[in-house]
N, C-alpha and C positions, 0 to 999 in steps of 0.2 A: 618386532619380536612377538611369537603368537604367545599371552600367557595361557591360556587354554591347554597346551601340552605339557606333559610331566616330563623333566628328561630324568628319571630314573626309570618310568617305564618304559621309555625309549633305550636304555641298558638293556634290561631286562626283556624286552623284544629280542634285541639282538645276538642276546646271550641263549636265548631259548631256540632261538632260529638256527644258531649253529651247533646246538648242540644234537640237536634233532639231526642237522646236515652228517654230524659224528656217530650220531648213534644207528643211522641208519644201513652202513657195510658190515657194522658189527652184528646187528638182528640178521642180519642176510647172510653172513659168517655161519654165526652161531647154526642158525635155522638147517646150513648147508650141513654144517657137522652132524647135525641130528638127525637128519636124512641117512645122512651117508653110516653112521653107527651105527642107526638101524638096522643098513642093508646089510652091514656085515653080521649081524645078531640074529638074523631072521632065523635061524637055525636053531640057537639056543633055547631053554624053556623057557616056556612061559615066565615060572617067577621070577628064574635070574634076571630077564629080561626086564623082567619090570620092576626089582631090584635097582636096577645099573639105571635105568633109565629118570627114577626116583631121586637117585643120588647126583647123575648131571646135571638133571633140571635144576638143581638145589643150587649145584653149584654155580650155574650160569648167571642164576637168578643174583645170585651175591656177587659175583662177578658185575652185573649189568648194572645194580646199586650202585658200585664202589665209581663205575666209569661218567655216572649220570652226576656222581655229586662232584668228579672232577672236573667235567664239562660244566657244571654251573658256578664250582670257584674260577676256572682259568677257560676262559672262549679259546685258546689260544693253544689249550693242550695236546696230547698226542691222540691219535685216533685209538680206542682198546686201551688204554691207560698202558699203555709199551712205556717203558724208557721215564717212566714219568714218577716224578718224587714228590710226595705229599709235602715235604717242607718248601718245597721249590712254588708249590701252588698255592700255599698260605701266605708265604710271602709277598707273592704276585696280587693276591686279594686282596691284603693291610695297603699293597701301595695302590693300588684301584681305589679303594676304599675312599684313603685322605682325599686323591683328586675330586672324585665324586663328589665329599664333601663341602669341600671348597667351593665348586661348584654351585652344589646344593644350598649352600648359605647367600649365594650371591642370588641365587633365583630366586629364592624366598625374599630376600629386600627388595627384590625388584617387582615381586608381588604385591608383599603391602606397601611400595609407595604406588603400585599402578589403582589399588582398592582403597589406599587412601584419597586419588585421585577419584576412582569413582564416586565416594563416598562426599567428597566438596560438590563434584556435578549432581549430583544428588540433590544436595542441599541446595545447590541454586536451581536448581529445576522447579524446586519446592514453592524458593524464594520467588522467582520468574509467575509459575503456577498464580501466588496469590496474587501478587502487583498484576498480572492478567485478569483476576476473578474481581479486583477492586476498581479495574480499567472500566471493566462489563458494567460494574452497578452504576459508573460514574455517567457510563455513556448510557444506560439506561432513564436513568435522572436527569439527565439533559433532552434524552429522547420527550418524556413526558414534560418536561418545562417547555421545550417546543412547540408542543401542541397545544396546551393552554397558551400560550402566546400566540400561536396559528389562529385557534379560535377566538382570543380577545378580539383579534387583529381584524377577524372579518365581520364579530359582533359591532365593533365599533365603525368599518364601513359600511357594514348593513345598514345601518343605524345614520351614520352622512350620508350616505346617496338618500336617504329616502327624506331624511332633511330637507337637501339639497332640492328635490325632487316636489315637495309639500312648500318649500320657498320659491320655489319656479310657478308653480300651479295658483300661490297667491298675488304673484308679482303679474302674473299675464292677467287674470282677474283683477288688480287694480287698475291696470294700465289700459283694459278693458271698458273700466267703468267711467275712466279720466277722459277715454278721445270719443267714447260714443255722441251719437248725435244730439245736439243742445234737447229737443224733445223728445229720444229716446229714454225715458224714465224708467216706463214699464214693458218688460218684455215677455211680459207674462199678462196679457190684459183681464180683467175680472171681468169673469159674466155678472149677467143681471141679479139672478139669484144669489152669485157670491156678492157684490155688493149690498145684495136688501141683507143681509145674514152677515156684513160687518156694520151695518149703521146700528144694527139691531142690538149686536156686541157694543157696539159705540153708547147706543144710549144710556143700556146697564150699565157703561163702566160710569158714564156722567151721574150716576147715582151715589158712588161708592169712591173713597180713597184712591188714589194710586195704591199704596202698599197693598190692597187687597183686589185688584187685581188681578186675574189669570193670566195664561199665556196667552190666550186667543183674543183678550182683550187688548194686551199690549201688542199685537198684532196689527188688528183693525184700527188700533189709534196711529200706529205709523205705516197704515196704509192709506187712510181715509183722510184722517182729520191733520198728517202732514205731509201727507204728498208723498211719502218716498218708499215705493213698494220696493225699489232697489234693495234696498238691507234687510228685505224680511226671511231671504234662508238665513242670513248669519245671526239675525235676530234669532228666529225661532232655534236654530239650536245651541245659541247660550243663554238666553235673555229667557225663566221660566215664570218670572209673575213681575207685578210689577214693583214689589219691593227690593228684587235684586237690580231693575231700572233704576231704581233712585238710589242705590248705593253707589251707582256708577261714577269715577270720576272719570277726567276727560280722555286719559293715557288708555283705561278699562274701554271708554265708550269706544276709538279706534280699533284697540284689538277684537274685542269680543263682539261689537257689532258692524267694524270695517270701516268705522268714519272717517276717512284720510282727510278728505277735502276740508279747509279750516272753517267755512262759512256752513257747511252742511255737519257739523261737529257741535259748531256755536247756536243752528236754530234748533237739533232738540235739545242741547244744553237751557237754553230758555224756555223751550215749552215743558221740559222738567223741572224746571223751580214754577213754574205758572202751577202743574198741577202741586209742585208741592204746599207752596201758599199760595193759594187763591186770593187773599181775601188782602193780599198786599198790591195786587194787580190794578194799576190805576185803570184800565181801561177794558174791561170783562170781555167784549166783545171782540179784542184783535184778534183772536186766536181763530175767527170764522172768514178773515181775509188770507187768503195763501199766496202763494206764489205764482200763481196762475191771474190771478187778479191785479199783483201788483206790473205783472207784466203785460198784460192783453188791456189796462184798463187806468192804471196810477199811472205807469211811464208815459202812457201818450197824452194823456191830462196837463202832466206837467210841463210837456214839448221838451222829452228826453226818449222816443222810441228806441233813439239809436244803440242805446244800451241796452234791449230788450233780450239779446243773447247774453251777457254777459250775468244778467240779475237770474236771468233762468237757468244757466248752468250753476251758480250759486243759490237756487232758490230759494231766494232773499222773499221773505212775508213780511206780512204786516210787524209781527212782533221784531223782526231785525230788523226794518226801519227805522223802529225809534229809538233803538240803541246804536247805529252804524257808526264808525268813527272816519274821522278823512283818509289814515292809514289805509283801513280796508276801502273804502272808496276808489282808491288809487290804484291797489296793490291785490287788489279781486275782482273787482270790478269795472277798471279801466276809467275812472272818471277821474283824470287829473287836472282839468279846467276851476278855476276856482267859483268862478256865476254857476258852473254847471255842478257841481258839489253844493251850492244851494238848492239844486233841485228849479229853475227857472230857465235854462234856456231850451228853445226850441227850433234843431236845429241850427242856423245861424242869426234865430234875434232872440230878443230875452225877454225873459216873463215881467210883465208890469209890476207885480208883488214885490221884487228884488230892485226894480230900479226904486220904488218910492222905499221901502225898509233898509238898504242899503247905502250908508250915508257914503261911503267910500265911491260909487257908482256914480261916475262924470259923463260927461258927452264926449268926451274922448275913451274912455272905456267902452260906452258904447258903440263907436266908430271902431274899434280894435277887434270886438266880437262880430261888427259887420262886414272886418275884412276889408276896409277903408284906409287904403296905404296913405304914409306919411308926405306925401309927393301931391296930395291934392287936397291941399290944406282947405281952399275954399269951399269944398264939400264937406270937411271936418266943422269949420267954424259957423256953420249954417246949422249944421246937427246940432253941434254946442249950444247956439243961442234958441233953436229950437228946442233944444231938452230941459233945459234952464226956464224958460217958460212954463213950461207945462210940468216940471217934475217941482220946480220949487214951494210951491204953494200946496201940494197935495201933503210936502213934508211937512210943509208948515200948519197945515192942520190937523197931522198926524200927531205933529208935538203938543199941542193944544188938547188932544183927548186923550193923550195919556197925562199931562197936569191936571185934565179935569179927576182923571182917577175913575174912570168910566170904563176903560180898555179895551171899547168896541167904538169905532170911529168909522161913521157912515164917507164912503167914497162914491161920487156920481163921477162915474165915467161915462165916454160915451154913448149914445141912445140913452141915456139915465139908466142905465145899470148898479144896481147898487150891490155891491157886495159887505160880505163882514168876517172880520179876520181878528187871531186871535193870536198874541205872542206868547211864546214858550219860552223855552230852557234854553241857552245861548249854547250854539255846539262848538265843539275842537274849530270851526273851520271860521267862527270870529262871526257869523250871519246867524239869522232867524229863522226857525220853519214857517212855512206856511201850513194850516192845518185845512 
């Protein structure tokens, strides 16, 4: 149903339309009469004529009134109001009227419930409108929590990969420094002028504290006076004098100067308590035998060459000698043989200092170090009564100068050779050094 249309206009359209359709034979009527009276009046004067013509017009005109108002009470009336009874068209209008109204009351409720209906769409359009305008902000505010989570998210991989990336670059660098060649130390060699201009730093600094100390000073001491120019980038860019050196503990020393290796960790650990007390130092001068010496020149002395790699990849010096334990002997160094952890075999025979200070040392021990199987016993027991000859009396004059309380016991070995030897500190490994 359109509400948009009025049905009383729609009456009143159709009431107008025909009356118009009524009115229209009558104008055409009327119009003919007044033609035609004319023509018959042409004759008469002037004023009669316009007399007579004053008083039809009058009357038509009232006539034409009377027929317009009964075409607008009854559509339905005579054409000219002929035959046609005023009470008959009142009647006919009172009973138009009520239908109409009837009507008219039903169209009207049917109005405001279709404008009450709008008036609810309305209101949820309203309601719709915000619940949409609060959808917006919500998805707005999710928009921007996403992006700060976007950008955490690539702050925080930026930030691993390059981790990642600085842990890769230190592990090939360790791993670098672990399998190179037993004598690639330095790969960086020092000219002549850069060594005269670190001894030069050297000497200054043997004037002066470690805490006071420069950089360049603690430099040239861990390039010079121990051997290991290896660590001198990671030196130089943590290590800036030498009192942040001696604050160092052992966990600082690996990190900030790269000391992975446990033997090259523990010799400058030593030769930093050396420069921290000096004057506790039983033996002032180890610190000018290095590691170069003990391997080109101790190892073969003592007829142990064969560990000459082993002491030089741990650049074991003088000062880690005379604190080494059997552990690291074994466990860094490769010397698991128990006469050779004394420091006396050479090759496959053994140092004379060990058989005579050695009370445990038999002629069958020494048949086991010559590789002398069980199977040829009469070569065993010819050793036996040979080393028992000649080892038991030298013991036996050994025990004699230490009763005397003398501590130095003249030994004539062969060609008269006299040597003189000196007992020390009893180590982890149950034997004597030789000094």
């Amino acid at each position: 149903m359109d509400l948009g249309v009025n049905p009383i206009n729609g009456i009143a359209s159709n009431v107008v339309n025909n009356k118009d359709q009524a009115s229209t034979p009558l104008s055409t009527k009327t119009n003919n009469y007044i033609n035609c009276d004319g023509n018959q009046n042409d004759d008469l004067d002037g004023k009669e004529n316009s007399t007579k013509l004053k008083a039809e017009n009058e009357r038509l005109s009232t006539e034409i009134i009377r027929l317009r108002k009964l075409l607008e009470n009854s559509p339905d009336g005579a054409i000219g109001g002929i035959g046609v009874d005023l009470s008959d068209s009142n009647s006919y209008d009172a009973h138009s009227t009520d239908g109409s109204g009837s009507r008219l009351d039903r169209l009207e409720n049917e109005l405001k419930s279709a404008r009450n209906q709008i008036a609810q769409l309305k209101i949820e359009r309203k309601k719709l409108k915000s619940d949409k305008n609060d959808l917006l902000a919500q998805v707005k505010q999710l928009c921007s929590s996403l992006q700060d989570k976007e950008q955490e998210l690539r702050d925080f991989i930026r930030n691993y990969e390059q981790r990642i990336r600085e842990t890769e670059t230190n592990n090939v660098k360790m791993s670098t420094e672990r399998e190179r060649e037993p004598g690639d130390f330095t790969w960086n060699p020092i000219t002549e002028e850069g060594y005269a201009e670190k001894l030069r730093l050297l000497r200054e600094a043997s004037q002066v504290p470690m805490e006071r100390w420069r950089a360049s000073q603690v430099l040239a001491w861990l390039d010079v006076a121990l051997g290991m120019p290896q660590y001198s980038s990671r030196c130089s860019e943590n290590i800036k004098s030498g009192k942040v050196l001696l604050e160092l503990n052992d966990v600082e020393l690996e990190t900030g100067i790269g000391l992975v290796h446990p033997m090259h960790k523990k010799k400058m650990r030593l030769a930093i308590e050396e420069q921290r007390r000096p004057d506790l130092i039983r033996y002032p001068s180890i610190g000018q035998l290095g590691h170069t010496w003990v391997v080109s020149e101790w190892l073969p002395d003592i007829g142990l060459p064969q560990y000459a790699e082993n002491f030089l990849n741990s650049m074991v010096d003088a000062r880690m000698l005379d604190t080494l334990s059997k552990k690291e002997l074994e466990k860094y160094l490769g010397v698991t043989r128990k006469f050779h952890q004394a420091s006396i075999v050479h090759d496959s025979g053994v140092h004379g200092g060990l058989v005579v200070l050695e009370p445990s040392f038999s002629g069958d021990t020494m048949a086991s170090a010559l590789g002398i199987p069980q199977s040829k016993s009469i070569i065993r027991r010819h050793l036996t009564t040979e080393f028992d000859a000649l080892i038991l009396p030298a013991r036996a004059t050994l025990g004699q100068g230490i009763r005397s309380g003398t501590g130095v016991v003249p030994i004539t070995g062969p060609g008269g050779l006299q040597q003189h030897y000196a007992t020390t500190d009893r180590r982890s490994s149950g034997s004597r050094m030789i000094l």
